[in-house]
N, C-alpha and C positions, 0 to 999 in steps of 0.2 A: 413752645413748639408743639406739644400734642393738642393744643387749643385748637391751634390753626391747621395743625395736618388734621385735626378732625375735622377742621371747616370744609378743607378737600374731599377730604370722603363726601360729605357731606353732600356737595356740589356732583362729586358721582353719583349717588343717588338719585342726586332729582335728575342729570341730564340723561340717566340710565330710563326710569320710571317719563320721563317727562319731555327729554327734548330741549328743543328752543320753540315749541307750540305753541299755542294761542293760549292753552291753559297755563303754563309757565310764562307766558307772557303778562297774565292777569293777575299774577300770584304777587308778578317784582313789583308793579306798579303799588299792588294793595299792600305789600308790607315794605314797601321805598319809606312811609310818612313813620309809625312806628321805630325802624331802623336806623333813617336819621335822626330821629331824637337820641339810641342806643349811641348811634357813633360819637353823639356830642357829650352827652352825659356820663360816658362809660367811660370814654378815654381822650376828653376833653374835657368840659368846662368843672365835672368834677374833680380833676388834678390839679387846673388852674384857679379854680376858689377857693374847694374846700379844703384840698390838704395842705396850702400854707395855712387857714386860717384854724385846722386842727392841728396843727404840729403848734402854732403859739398857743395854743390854750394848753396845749402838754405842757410846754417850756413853763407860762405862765402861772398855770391854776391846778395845774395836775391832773390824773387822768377822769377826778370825777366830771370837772367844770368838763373836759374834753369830750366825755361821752356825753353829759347834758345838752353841748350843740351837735353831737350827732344824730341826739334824738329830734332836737326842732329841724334840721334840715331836710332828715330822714320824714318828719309826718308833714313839715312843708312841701317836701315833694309830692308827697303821694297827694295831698288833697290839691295843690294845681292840676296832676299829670290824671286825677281820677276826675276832675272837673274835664278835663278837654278830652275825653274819652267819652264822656256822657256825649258832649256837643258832636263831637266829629262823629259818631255815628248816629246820631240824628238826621245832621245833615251829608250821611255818606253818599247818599246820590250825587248830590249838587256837586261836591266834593272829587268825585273822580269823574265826573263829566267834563269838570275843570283843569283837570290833569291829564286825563286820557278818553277826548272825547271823541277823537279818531277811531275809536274801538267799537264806538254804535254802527260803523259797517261792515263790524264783523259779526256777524247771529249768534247772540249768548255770550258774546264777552265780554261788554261791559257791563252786563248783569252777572255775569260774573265776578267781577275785579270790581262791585260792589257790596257781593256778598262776602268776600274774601277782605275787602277791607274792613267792614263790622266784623267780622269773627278777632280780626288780629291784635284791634286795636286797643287792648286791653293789656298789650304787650308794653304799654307806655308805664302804667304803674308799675308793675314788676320790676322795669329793666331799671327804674327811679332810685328803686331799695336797694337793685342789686349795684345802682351806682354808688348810694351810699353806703354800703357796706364795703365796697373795693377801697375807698376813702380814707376812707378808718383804717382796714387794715394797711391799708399803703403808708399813711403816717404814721405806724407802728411797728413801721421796716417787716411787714408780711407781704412779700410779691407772689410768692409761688400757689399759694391758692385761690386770690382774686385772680393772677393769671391764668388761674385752669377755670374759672369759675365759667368762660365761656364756652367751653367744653360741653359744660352740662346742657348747652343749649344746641351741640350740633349732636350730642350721643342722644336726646330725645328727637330728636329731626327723623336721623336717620334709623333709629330703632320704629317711630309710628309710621313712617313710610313702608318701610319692609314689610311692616305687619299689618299696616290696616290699606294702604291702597289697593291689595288686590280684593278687599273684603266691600270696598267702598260702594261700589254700583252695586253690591248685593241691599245694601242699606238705603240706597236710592239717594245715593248724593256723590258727586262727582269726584274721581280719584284725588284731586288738586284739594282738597277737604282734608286728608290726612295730613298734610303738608302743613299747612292750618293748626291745625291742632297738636302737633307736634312742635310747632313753635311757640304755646303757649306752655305746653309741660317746657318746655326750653325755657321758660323765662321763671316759672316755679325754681328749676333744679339750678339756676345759678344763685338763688338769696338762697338756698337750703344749704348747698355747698359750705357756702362763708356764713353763716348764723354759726356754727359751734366753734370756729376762730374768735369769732367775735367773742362769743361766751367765758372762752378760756382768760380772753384778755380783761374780762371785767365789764364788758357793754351788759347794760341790761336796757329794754325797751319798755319804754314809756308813751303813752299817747297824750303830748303837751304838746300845745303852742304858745309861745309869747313873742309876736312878732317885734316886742319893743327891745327884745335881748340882741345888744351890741354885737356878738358875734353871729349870730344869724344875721342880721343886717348887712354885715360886713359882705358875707357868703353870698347873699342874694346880690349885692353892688355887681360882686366880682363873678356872679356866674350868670349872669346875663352878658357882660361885654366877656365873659369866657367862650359861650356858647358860641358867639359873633365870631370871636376873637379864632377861634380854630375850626370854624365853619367850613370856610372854604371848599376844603376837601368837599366833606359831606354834600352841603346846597349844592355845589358844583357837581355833583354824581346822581342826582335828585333833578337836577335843572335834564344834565341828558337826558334820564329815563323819562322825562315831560316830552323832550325833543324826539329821540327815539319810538314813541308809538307813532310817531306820522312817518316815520320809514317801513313799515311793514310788518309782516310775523315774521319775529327770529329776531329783530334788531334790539328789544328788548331785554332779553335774553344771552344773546350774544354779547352786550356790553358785561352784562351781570357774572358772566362767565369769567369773561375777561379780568375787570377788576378783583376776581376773589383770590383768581393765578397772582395776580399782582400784589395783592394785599397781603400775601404769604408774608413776602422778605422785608415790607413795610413790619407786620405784625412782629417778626422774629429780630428784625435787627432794629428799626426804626421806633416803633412805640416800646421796646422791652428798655432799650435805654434808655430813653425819656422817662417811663416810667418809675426808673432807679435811681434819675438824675434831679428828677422834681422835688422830693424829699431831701434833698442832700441841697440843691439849689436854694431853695427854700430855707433852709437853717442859716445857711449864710447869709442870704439878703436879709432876714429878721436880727443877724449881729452883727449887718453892716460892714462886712468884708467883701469888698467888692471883688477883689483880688483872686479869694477862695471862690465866687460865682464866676470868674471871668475863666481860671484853673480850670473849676468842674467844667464846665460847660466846651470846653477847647478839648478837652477828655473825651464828652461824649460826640463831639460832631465827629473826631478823627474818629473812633471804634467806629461810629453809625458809616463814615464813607468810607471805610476800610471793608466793610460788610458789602454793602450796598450798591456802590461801584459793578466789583465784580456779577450783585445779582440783576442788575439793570442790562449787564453786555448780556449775561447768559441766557434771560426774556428774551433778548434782541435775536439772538442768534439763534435759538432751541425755542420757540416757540410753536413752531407747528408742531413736531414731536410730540412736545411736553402738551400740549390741547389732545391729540389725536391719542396718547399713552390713555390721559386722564380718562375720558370724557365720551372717546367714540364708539360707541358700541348700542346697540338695541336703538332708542328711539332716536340718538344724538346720530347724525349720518355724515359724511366727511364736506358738504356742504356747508356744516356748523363747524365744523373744526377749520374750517378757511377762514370762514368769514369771523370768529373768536377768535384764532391765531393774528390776526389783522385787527380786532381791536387791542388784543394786548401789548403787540407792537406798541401799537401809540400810548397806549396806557405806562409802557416801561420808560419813556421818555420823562414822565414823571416822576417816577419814583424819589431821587433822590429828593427833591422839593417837598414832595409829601412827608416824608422822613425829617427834613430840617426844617420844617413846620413845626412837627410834632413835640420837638426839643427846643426849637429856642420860642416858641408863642407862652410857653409857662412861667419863662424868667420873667417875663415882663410885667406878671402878674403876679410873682413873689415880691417883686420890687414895687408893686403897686403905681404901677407904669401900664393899667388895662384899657387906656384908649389908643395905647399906639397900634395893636395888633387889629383891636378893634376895625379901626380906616384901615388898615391895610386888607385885614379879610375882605371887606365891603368892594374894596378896590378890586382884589382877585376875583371875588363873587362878577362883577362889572366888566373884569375883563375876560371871562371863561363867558358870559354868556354873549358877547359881542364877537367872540373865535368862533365858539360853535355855531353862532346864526350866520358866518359866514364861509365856516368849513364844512358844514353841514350840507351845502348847494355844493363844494366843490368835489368833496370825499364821502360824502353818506355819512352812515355810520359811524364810520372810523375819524372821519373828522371831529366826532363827538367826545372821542377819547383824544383826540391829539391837541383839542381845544381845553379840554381840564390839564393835562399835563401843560402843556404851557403857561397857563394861569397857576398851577401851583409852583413849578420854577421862578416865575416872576414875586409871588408869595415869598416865598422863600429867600430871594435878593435880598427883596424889600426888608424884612425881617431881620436879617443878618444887617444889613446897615445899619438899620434904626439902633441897633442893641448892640453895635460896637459904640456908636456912641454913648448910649446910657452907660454901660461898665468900662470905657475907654481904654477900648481896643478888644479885639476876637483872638490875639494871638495867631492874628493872619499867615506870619512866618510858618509858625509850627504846622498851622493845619493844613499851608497849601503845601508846602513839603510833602508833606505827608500824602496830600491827593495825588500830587505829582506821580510818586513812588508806586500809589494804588494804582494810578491810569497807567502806570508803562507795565504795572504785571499784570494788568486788565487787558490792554490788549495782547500778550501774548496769547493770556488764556480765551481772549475771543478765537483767534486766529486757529488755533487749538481744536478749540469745539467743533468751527467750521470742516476743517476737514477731516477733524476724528467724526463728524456726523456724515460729513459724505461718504467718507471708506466705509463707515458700517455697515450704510445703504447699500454699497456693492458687494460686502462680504457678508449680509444677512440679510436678504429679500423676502420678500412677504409681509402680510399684514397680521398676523397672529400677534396676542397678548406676550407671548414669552421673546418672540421676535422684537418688539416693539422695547419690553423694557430692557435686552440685551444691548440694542442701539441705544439706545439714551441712555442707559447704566456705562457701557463703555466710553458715551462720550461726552457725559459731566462727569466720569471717571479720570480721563484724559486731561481736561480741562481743569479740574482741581488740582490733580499731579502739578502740573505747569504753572500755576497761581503757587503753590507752596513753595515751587522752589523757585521763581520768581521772586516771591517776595522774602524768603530769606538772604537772596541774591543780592537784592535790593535793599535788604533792613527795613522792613515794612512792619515795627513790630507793632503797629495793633493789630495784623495781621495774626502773627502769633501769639498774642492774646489769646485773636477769637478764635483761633485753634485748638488753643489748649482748655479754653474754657469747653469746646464743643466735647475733648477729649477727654474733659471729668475733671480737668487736675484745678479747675476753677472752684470757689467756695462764692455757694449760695444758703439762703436762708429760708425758713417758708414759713 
């Protein structure tokens, strides 16, 4: 949770300093290539290869053989991710001419969002370590510091913003340069963070390679069709911001906005389970209880749409607010809070499919079952880009977010089918129940929101900061009131779970 609310801040920052301008424009583009490799390795293909095949070498050989293949994956990584770093800024002209070539008729920005892509992309090796290091610790049952570790990369963002972009044009290089360099101290402070976890547990590093060692092997199989395998998302958010530079300035931007509001209740309820439930999934399918994987896994879908439900109506319905609370002020102008309130929209239509991606694309890769996610990402990939090239002529922009959310819902189907078969059966009963239950207290609490946001607007006018959070504080105040006691009403209790987890009385580990 402070990972991601620091993302927020984070995102105020730049829209404070920056906008939705032609320089923030050149910034998403140049670290879209970098990022997407983050999103894969951080919190995919690393979960889905390496940590079942470091939880068996624990089980197996003990934690020396265990950290032996952290070390080869850890210096495999780096020499692929430090090879294609050399290449791509070699050929970084070519490279975003290809991607954002619509930007040569705007004067200095895709010489810009050339220069911005050599600075960043350095960001590929670091974030390699900082994946293997989350690895390790995650099949070590340590969550809580590989999940703050990305913190370290929004408290450098926004500390060398503050302090160097107004210094920036005195040094003779353009404000959007701090922003830059603050995402490479970002990618520093998430491997410093986790290296003394690591140390505590006995990792020590080593600079070896043998590619002929059976578990490294293994790990490359499965993080290649990992990578594929939970792409979707990512390529699919990648393929827009392609799409998006040929809508204008601010379109790029404006999605980028969009998705990070969305990416909140993803990060907090969506990947925190997954991330809890891979390790645990994982031990079963290596002792062959399908039973206990079929269990967990019906565990974490109900918490995750028990969560998740409620925060996709609240997008829905508190969107401009929650953009205009965020976001509006100094360079960000209510122009971009329309046009960002409107791609979140669409972007919330996703969310749950993003979320039951995230959880069930792993099982299949404990079970060693990585080409079914495989075809199916490629599929989603195939079908997000065939919505957007035609919601994109009908809706702009926003059809650019309403075209990923659809392909990740269809993702997600597909996913869940495939993997009731393999473990025979999802405990359909229980978990539709249970949505059932979530959607009748979902919409009270939509219903709720709607007109506790309208009355505030008549009983606290104006545009001021304190105005602003009094309305939205009142009316996701109102709207939670009503989900609680809804879902008591109801017997919703993973509701109450994640109640009481939020309320302390849950036990974590770190």
């Amino acid at each position: 949770m402070t990972s991601r609310l620091l993302g927020v801040v984070r995102e105020q920052a730049l829209a404070f300093f920056f906008g939705a301008g032609d320089a923030m424009d050149a910034y998403n583009v140049a670290f879209r290539i970098p990022n997407l490799v983050r999103d894969l390795f951080a919190e995919g293909a690393m979960s889905a290869a390496f940590v079942p095949a470091f939880t068996r070498e624990l089980r197996q050989g003990g934690r020396a053989r265990a950290f032996r293949l952290g070390n080869l994956v850890l210096n495999t990584l780096l020499v692929t991710t430090l090879t294609i770093v050399v290449l791509a800024i070699v050929f970084a002209d070519p490279l975003v001419r290809l991607l954002a070539g619509d930007y040569a008729g705007v004067p200095g920005k895709l010489a810009l969002t050339v220069r911005l892509t050599s600075l960043l992309l350095p960001f590929l090796a670091m974030v390699a370590v900082a994946a293997a290091c989350m690895g390790m610790l995650n099949a070590l049952h340590h969550f809580f510091i590989p999940s703050l570790s990305p913190a370290m990369f929004n408290v450098a963002t926004i500390l060398t913003v503050v302090t160097l972009v107004p210094v920036m044009p005195a040094l003779g290089q353009p404000p959007i340069m701090a922003l830059a360099l603050g995402a490479l101290l970002g990618g520093v402070g998430q491997i410093a963070l986790q290296w003394p976890a690591l140390r505590r547990e006995g990792f020590r590093y080593r600079p070896m390679l043998d590619f002929r060692d059976a578990g490294l092997r293994r790990v490359l199989l499965l993080m290649g069709p990992g990578a594929i395998g939970l792409a979707a998302t990512q390529v699919n958010v990648f393929v827009n911001t392609v799409l998006a530079t040929g809508e204008g300035t601010g379109a790029v931007s404006w999605l980028n906005y969009a998705f990070r509001i969305m990416y909140l209740p993803i990060g907090l309820f969506g990947l925190s389970v997954a991330t809890a439930a891979v390790p645990v999934v994982s031990g079963h399918a290596a002792a062959g209880d399908r039973r206990a994987v079929r269990e967990t896994l019906a565990d974490s879908l109900s918490l995750m749409l028990a969560l998740n439900v409620p925060a996709t109506c609240g997008l829905l319905v508190l969107a401009t607010p929650i953009v205009q609370l965020l976001f509006e002020r100094a360079a960000f102008t209510a122009v971009d809070t329309a046009a960002t309130a409107a791609a979140l929209r669409c972007y919330a239509v996703g969310l749950l499919g993003y979320s039951i991606v995230r959880i069930a694309s792993p099982v299949f890769y404990a079970m060693d079952r990585s080409r079914v996610p495989v075809a199916v990402s490629a599929g989603a990939v195939l079908l997000n880009v065939g919505l957007n090239l035609v919601l994109v002529e009908i809706m702009g922009f926003r059809g650019l977010a309403l075209g990923t959310s659809l392909a990740a819902v269809a993702n997600a189907g597909m996913l869940l089918a495939l993997l009731g078969r393999e473990i025979e059966g999802l405990e359909a009963r229980r978990v539709g129940a249970s949505l059932l239950r979530v959607t009748a207290a979902t919409v009270l609490m939509g219903v709720t929101a709607y007109a506790a946001c309208a009355a505030a607007g008549a009983w606290l006018p104006g545009q001021g900061l304190v105005v602003q959070v009094l309305r939205l504080g009142a009316s996701i105040g109102a709207a939670l009131a009503v989900l609680a006691a809804a879902a008591r009403l109801l017997r919703v209790a993973e509701l109450a779970d994640a109640f009481a987890l939020v309320a302390g009385r849950g036990r974590s580990r770190s």
